[in-house]
GULOVO-628153 format. One record per residue (C-alpha): x, y, z; residue number from 1. Coordinates in steps of 0.2 Angstrom, whole numbers, always signed. Example, Ala and Ser with C-alpha at 12.3 -4.5 7.8 and 13.67 -1.06 7.14 Angstrom:
BEGIN
     X     Y     Z   i
   +62   -22   +39   1
   +68    -5   +36   2
END
This chain:
BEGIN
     X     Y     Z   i
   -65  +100  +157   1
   -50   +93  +161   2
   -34   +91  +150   3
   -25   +75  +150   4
    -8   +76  +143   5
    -4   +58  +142   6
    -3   +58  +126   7
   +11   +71  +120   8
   +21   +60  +110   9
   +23   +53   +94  10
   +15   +39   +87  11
   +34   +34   +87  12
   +38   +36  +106  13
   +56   +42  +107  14
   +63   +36   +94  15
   +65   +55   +86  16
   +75   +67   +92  17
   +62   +76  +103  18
   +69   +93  +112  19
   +59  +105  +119  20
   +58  +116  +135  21
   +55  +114  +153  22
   +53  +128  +170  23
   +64  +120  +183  24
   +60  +126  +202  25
   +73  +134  +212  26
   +87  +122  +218  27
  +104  +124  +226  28
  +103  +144  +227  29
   +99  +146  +210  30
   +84  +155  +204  31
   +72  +147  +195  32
   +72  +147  +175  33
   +69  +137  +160  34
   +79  +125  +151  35
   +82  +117  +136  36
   +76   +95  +136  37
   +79   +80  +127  38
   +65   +67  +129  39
   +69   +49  +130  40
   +65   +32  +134  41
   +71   +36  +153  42
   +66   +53  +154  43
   +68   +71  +153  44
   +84   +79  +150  45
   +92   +96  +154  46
  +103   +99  +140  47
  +107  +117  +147  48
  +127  +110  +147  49
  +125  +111  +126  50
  +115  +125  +125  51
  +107  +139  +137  52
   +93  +141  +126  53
   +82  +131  +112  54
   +89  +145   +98  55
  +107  +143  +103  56
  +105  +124  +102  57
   +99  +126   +84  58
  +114  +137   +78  59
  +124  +122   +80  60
  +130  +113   +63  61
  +121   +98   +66  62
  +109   +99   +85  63
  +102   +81   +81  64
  +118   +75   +82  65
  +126   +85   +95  66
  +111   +78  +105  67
  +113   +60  +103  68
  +130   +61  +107  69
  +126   +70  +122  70
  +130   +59  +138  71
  +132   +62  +157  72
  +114   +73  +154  73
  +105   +81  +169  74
   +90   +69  +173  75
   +75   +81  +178  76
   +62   +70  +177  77
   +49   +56  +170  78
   +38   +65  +156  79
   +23   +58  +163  80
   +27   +67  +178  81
   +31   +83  +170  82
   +16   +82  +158  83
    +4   +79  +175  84
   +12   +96  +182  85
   +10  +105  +166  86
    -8  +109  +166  87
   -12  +128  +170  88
   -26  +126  +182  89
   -16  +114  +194  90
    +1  +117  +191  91
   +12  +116  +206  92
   +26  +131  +203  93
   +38  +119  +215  94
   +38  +105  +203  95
   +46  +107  +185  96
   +34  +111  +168  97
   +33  +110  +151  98
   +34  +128  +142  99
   +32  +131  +122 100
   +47  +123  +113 101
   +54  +140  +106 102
   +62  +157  +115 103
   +72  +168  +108 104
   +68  +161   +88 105
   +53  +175   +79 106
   +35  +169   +78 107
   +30  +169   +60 108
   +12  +166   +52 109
   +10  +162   +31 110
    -7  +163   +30 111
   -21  +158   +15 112
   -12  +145   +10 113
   -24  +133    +9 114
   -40  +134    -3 115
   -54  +131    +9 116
   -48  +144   +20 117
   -42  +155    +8 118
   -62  +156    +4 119
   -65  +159   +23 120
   -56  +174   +24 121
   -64  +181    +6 122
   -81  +178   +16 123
   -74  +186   +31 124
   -71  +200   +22 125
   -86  +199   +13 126
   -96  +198   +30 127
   -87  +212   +39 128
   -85  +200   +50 129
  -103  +197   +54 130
  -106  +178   +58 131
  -123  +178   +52 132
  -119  +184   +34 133
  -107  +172   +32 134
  -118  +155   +26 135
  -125  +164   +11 136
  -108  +172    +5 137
   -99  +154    +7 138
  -113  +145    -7 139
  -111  +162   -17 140
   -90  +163   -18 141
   -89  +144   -19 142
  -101  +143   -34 143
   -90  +158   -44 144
   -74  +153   -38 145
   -73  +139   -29 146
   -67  +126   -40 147
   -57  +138   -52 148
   -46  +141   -37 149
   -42  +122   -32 150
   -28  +116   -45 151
   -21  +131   -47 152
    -2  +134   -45 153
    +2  +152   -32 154
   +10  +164   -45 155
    +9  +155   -60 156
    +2  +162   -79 157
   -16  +151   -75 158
   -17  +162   -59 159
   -13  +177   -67 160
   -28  +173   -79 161
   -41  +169   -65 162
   -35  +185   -56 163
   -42  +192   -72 164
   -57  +182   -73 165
   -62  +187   -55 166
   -58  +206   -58 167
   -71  +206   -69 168
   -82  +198   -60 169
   -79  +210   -45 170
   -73  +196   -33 171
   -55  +200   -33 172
   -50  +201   -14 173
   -34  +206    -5 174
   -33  +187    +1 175
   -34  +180   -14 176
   -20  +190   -20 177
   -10  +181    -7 178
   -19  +165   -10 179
   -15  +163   -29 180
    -2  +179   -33 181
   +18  +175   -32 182
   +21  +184   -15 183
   +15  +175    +0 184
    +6  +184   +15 185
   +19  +181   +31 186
   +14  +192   +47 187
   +21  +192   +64 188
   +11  +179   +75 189
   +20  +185   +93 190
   +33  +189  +101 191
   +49  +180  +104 192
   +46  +170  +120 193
   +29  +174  +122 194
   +22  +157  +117 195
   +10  +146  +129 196
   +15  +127  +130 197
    +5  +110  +133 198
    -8  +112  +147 199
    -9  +131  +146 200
   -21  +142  +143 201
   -24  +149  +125 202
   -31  +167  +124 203
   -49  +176  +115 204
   -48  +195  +113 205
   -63  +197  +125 206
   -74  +208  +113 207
   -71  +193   +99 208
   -88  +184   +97 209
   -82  +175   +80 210
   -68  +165   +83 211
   -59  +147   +81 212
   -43  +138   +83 213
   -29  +138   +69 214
   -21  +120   +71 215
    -6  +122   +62 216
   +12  +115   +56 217
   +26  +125   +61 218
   +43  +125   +53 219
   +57  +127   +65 220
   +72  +138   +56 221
   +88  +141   +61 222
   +96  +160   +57 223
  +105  +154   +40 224
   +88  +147   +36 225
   +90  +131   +38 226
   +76  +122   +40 227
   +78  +108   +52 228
   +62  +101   +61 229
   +44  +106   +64 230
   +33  +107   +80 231
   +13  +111   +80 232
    +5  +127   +84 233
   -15  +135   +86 234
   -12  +151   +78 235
   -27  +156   +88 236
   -39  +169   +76 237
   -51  +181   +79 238
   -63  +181   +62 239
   -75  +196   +67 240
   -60  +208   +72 241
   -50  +202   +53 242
   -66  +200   +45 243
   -69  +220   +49 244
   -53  +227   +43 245
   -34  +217   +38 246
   -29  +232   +46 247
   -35  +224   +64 248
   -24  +209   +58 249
    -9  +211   +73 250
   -26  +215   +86 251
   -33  +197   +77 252
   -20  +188   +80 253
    -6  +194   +95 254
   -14  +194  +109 255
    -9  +188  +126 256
    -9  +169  +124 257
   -14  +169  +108 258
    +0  +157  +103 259
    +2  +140  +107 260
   +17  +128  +103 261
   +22  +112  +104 262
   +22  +100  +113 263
   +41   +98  +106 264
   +52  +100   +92 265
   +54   +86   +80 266
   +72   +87   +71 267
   +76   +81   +57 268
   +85   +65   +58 269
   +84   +46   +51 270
   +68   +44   +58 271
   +58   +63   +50 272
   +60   +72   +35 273
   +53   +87   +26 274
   +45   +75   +16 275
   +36   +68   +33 276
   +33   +86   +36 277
   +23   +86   +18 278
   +12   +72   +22 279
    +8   +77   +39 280
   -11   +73   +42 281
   -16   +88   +54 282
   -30   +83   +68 283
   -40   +94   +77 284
   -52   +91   +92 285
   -64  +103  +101 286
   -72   +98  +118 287
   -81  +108  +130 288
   -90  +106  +144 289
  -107  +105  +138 290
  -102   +92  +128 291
  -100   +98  +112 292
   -87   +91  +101 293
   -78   +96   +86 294
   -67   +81   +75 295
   -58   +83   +61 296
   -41   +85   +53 297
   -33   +89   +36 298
   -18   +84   +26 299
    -4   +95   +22 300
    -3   +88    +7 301
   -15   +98    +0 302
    -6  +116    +4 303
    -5  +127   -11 304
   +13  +133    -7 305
   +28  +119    -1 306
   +33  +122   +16 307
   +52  +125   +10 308
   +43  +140    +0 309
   +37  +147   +13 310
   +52  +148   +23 311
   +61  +155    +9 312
   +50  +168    +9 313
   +52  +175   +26 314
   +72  +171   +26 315
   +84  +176   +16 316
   +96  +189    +7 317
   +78  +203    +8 318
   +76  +197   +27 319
   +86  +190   +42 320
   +83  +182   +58 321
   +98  +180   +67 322
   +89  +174   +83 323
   +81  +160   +72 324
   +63  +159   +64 325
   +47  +149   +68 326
   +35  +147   +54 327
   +16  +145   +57 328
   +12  +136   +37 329
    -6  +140   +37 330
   -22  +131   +40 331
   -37  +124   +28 332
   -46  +124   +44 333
   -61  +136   +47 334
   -74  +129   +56 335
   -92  +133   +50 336
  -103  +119   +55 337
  -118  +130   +68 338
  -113  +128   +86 339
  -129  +136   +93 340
  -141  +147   +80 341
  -143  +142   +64 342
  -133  +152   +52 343
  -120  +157   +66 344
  -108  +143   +61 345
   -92  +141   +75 346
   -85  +152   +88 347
   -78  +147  +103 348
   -83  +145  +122 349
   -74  +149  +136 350
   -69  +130  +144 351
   -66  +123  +127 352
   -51  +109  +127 353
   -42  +111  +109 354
   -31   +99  +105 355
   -20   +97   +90 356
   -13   +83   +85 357
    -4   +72   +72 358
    +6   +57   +72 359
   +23   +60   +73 360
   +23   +77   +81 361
   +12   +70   +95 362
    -3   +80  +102 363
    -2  +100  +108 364
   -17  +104  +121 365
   -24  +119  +129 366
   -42  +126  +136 367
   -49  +144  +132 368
   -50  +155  +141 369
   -48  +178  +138 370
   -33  +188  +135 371
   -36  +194  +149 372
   -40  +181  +164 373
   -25  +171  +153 374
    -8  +172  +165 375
    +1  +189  +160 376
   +15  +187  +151 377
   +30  +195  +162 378
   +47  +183  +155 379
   +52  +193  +142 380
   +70  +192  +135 381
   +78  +203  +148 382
   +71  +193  +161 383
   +80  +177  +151 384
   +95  +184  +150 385
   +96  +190  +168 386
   +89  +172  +174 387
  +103  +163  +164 388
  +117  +175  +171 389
  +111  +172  +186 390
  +111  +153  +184 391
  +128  +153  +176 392
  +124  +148  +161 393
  +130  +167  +151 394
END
C-alpha cells in the first residue's frame, strides 16, 4: 500500500509551535545532515542558527518563545513537498526529509498504564505467549478481576487490598504489580537517535508471529524535567516474545525500527497544554494490502497514572537525563479482534500501513515490514557530532 502523508498536521494547521527534524541533502561543500525545523503557514524552516539539535533547542528557558521570535530563518521547503519525499519506499536521498522529531533526548516506555492492557499483558503472561490460549484466559482474568481493577487508584490502600484479594486467588501477576502498586514500570524503548520518522518503515523481530502496534502519547522532557510538549509514538511490541518471558522484554521491544516518532513536536504554548495532553483522544488505523482494516482509538483520559506522574517517575533527584527524556505513556490498545483463524486474535502483516493519529498532534504513518529488511541503523551519535562539526554547527 501506499502512504499518503498529506495529513501530518494538526487539526489546528500551524497555529502551534510545531518543531521537528528534517535530512538536508548536500549543498555548498557541506555534508549532508539533519536539522532542526519550525513548521509554518509558508513553510519549513531550518532553525539550526538556534539550535544544532532538537535537545539543545529544548534546554533553552523558554524554546516556544525563542522560536517565535525567530526571524531571517532558512527556508528549506513546502511541507507538502517534504512530506511527498518522506516516504521510505520512494524517497529521493537528493531532496530533503522528515526524520523522528527527537536525537540526542533518551527513549523511555511506562508501560500497563491502562487497564484494558494491563489485562493483556496478564494474559500474555498467562499464554506463554501462545495466541491461541489467549481467547479463553481474556473471559477467565476479566470475570475475576476485570472490574475490580477499573477505578482503582495506582498505589493507593484499595490497591493494596485487591492485591491481597488476588494473591489469594492465585492471580497476582508481575504486571499488575505495576498496574496497580506505587512504582510505575519505565523501560528503555531505544536508543537515542535511533527513532524512524513519518513515511518510514517500522520493524517485527522476524521470529514474532504475535505482534501489534502500540499507538502512544509521548511526553517530551527537557534535562531539569521540565516537561514541555508531546509528539506520538508506536511503541511497536512483540506479545509472543514478552508473553514468554519479561526477561525477553529489551528483545520485545528494541529492535531495529521498532520505534516510531512523530510526525512533530507540539510545544506547550497558548494554543496546547498538559491538560490538551490529558484529553488527547488517541486514533489508530490498520490497512493492508488485502484489505483488511483496523479502526479505533482511545482516550487518554482514562490512563490510570497522570502523564506528569509518570515523568516524575523516570526524572528526578533518583535519575538524570541530561541529554533530555522522551516518554512513551502507555497504551489501552491491544488488538484482539481474529485476523485469520478463529481464536488467533491480531498479529501483524508484512505491508500493513499503521497510522496514528489525534487532533492536535496530527497523524504519524509507517508500513511494516522486519528488523531486518528495515534500513540499518548507521547515524549514531558519533556520526551527529562529526556531521555537525563538519557543517559548522559545533
Amino acid at each position: 500500500m501506499k502512504i499518503d502523508l498529506s495529513a501530518l498536521l494538526p487539526i489546528d494547521g500551524t497555529s502551534g509551535t510545531l518543531i521537528g527534524r528534517v535530512w538536508l541533502p548536500a549543498t555548498e561543500g557541506l555534508p549532508a545532515g539533519p536539522t532542526p525545523v519550525v513548521i509554518r503557514e509558508d513553510g519549513v524552516f531550518d532553525l539550526s542558527q538556534i539550535a544544532a539539535t532538537v535537545s539543545f533547542l529544548l534546554e533553552a528557558q523558554n524554546p516556544a518563545g525563542a522560536i517565535a521570535a525567530a526571524a531571517n530563518l532558512p527556508r528549506i521547503a513546502d511541507l507538502a513537498e517534504i512530506a511527498a519525499n518522506s516516504v521510505a519506499a520512494t524517497c529521493d536521498t537528493g531532496k530533503p526529509w522528515l526524520l523522528a522529531p527527537v536525537d540526542l533526548q533518551a527513549i523511555k516506555a511506562a508501560g500497563v498504564t491502562f487497564v484494558k492492557s494491563m489485562l493483556e499483558r496478564v494474559i500474555e503472561e498467562q499464554a506463554k505467549g501462545d495466541p491461541t490460549k489467549a481467547a479463553g484466559l481474556r473471559e477467565t482474568i476479566n470475570t475475576e478481576v476485570g472490574s475490580d481493577l477499573a477505578a482503582i487508584k495506582p498505589g493507593s490502600e484499595d490497591a493494596e487490598r485487591v492485591k491481597q484479594i488476588l494473591i489469594q486467588r492465585g492471580m497476582w501477576s508481575q504486571y499488575l504489580e505495576v498496574g496497580i502498586g506505587p512504582y510505575a514500570e519505565v523501560f528503555t524503548k531505544s536508543q537515542p537517535l535511533s527513532a524512524v520518522g513519518p513515511g518510514a518503515d517500522v520493524g517485527l523481530h522476524p521470529e514474532s508471529t504475535w505482534n501489534n502496534p502500540e499507538p502512544e502519547v509521548v511526553m517530551v522532557v527537557n534535562s531539569r524535567g521540565e516537561t514541555l510538549g508531546a509528539t506520538l509514538g508506536n511503541d511497536v511490541n512483540l506479545r509472543d516474545f514478552e508473553g514468554r518471558s519479561a526477561l525477553l522484554l529489551g528483545k520485545a521491544k528494541d529492535n531495529n525500527a521498532s520505534c516510531a516518532l512523530g510526525p512533530f513536536i507540539r510545544l506547550f504554548d497558548d494554543t496546547f497544554s498538559i491538560d490538551d495532553v490529558r484529553q488527547t483522544v488517541v486514533k489508530l488505523k490498520v490497512e493492508a494490502p488485502d484489505g483488511y482494516l483496523l479502526d479505533d482509538s482511545s482516550s487518554l483520559s482514562e490512563i490510570s497514572r497522570d502523564p506528569l506522574d509518570l515523568v516524575s517517575q523516570t526524572i528526578g533527584k533518583n535519575h538524570q537525563y541530561p541529554d533530555g527524556v522522551v516518554l512513551f505513556t502507555g497504551t489501552m490498545f491491544a488488538p484482539v479482534q481474529d485476523r485469520d483463524a478463529p481464536g488467533t486474535g491480531f498479529t501483524h502483516k508484512i505491508g500493513d500501513v499503521v497510522t496514528i493519529s489525534s487532533d492536535k498532534m496530527g497523524s504519524l504513518s509507517n508500513t511494516v515490514t522486519t528488523c531486518d529488511q528495515a534500513a540499518r541503523w548507521t547515524f549514531g551519535i558519533g556520526a551527529l557530532m562529526q556531521n555537525l562539526a563538519a557543517r559548522g554547527l559545533l
